[in-house]
Residue frames relative to the residue before (quaternion, step in Angstrom):
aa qw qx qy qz dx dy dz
X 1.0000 0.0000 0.0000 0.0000 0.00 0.00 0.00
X 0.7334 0.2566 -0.3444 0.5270 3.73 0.62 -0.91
X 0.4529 0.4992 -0.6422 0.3650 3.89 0.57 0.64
X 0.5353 0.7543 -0.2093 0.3174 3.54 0.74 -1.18
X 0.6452 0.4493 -0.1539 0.5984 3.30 1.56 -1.84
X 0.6628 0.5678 -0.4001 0.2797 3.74 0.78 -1.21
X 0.6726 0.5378 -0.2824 0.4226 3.38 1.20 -1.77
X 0.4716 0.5380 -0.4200 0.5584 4.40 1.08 -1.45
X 0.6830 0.5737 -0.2392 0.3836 3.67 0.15 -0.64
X 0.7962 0.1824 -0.0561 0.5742 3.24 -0.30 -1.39
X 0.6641 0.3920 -0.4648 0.4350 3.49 0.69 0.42
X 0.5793 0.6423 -0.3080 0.3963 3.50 1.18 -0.47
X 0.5965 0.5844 -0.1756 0.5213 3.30 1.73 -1.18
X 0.4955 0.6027 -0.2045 0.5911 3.66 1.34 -0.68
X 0.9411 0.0642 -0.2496 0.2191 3.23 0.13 -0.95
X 0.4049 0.4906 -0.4457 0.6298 3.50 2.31 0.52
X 0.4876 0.4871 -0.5548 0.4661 3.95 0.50 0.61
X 0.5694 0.7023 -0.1841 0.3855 3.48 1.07 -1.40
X 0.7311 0.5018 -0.0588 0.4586 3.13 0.97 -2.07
X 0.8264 0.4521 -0.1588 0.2956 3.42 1.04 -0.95
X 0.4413 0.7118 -0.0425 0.5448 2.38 2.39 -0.79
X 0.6699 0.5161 -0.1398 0.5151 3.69 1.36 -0.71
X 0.6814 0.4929 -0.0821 0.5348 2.97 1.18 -1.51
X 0.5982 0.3866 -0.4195 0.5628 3.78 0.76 -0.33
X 0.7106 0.5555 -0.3319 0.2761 3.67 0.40 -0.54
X 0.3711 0.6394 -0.5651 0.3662 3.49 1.13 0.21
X 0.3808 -0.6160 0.6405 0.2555 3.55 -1.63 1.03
X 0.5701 -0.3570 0.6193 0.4049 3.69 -1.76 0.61
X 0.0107 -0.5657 0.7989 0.2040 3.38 -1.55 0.01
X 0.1905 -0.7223 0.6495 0.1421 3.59 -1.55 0.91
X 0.4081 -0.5186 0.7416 0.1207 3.13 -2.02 0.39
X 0.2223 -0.8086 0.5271 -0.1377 3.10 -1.21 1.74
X 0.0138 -0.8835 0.4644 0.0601 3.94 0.12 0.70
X 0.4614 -0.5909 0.5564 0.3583 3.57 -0.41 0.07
X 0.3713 -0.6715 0.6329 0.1033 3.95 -0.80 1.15
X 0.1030 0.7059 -0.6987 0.0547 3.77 -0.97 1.64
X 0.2287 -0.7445 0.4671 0.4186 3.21 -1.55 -0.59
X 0.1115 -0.8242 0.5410 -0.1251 2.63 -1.67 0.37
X 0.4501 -0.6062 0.4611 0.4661 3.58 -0.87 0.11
X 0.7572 -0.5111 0.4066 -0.0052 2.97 -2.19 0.44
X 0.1532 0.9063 -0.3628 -0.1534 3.56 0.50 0.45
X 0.2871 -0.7791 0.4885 0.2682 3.58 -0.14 1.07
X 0.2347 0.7248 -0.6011 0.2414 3.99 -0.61 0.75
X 0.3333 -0.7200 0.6087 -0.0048 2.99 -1.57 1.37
X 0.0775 0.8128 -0.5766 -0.0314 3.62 -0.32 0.42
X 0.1037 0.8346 -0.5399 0.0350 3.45 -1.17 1.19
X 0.1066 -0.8449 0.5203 0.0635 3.44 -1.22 0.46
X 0.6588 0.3498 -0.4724 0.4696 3.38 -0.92 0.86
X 0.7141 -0.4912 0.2916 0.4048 3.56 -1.35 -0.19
X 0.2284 -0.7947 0.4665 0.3140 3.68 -0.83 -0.33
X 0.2184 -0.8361 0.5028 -0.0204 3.31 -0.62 1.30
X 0.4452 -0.7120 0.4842 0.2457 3.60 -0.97 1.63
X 0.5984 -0.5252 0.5207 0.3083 4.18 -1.35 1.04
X 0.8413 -0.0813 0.1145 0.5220 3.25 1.11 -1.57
X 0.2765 -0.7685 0.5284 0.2319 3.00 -1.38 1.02
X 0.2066 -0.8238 0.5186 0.0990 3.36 -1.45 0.20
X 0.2415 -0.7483 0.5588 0.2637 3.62 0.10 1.62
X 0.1451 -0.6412 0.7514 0.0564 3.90 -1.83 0.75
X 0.1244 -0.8107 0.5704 -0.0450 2.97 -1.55 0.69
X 0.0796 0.8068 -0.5685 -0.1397 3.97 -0.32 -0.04
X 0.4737 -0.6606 0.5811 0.0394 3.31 -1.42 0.83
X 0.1742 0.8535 -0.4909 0.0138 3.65 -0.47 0.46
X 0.2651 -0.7075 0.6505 0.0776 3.72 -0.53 1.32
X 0.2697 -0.7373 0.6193 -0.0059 2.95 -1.12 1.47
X 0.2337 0.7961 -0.4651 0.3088 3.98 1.98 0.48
């Protein structure tokens, strides 16, 4: 029986070694542009909402003395 477990094993170990081993091997593929000149555009682009780190309760007080 514990041969049985070694082989389920050592074959299991083989075949996520296999798996991982395949999967790291994918080449990058790049994207090439031709290089002009030109001016700079400074520009900020955003989506979703913006949300404050911290809030801060204010109050004011007024004597009416």
């Amino acid at each position: 029986m514990l041969r049985w477990f070694a082989i389920v094993f050592l074959l299991a170990a083989l075949g996520g070694a296999y798996y991982w081993w395949t999967r790291n091997s994918i080449k990058p593929q790049y994207v090439t542009a031709e290089v002009v000149r030109g001016d700079i555009a400074r520009s900020v682009n955003v989506t979703g909402a913006i949300n404050p780190r911290v809030t801060v309760q204010v109050g004011s007080y007024v004597s009416a003395r």
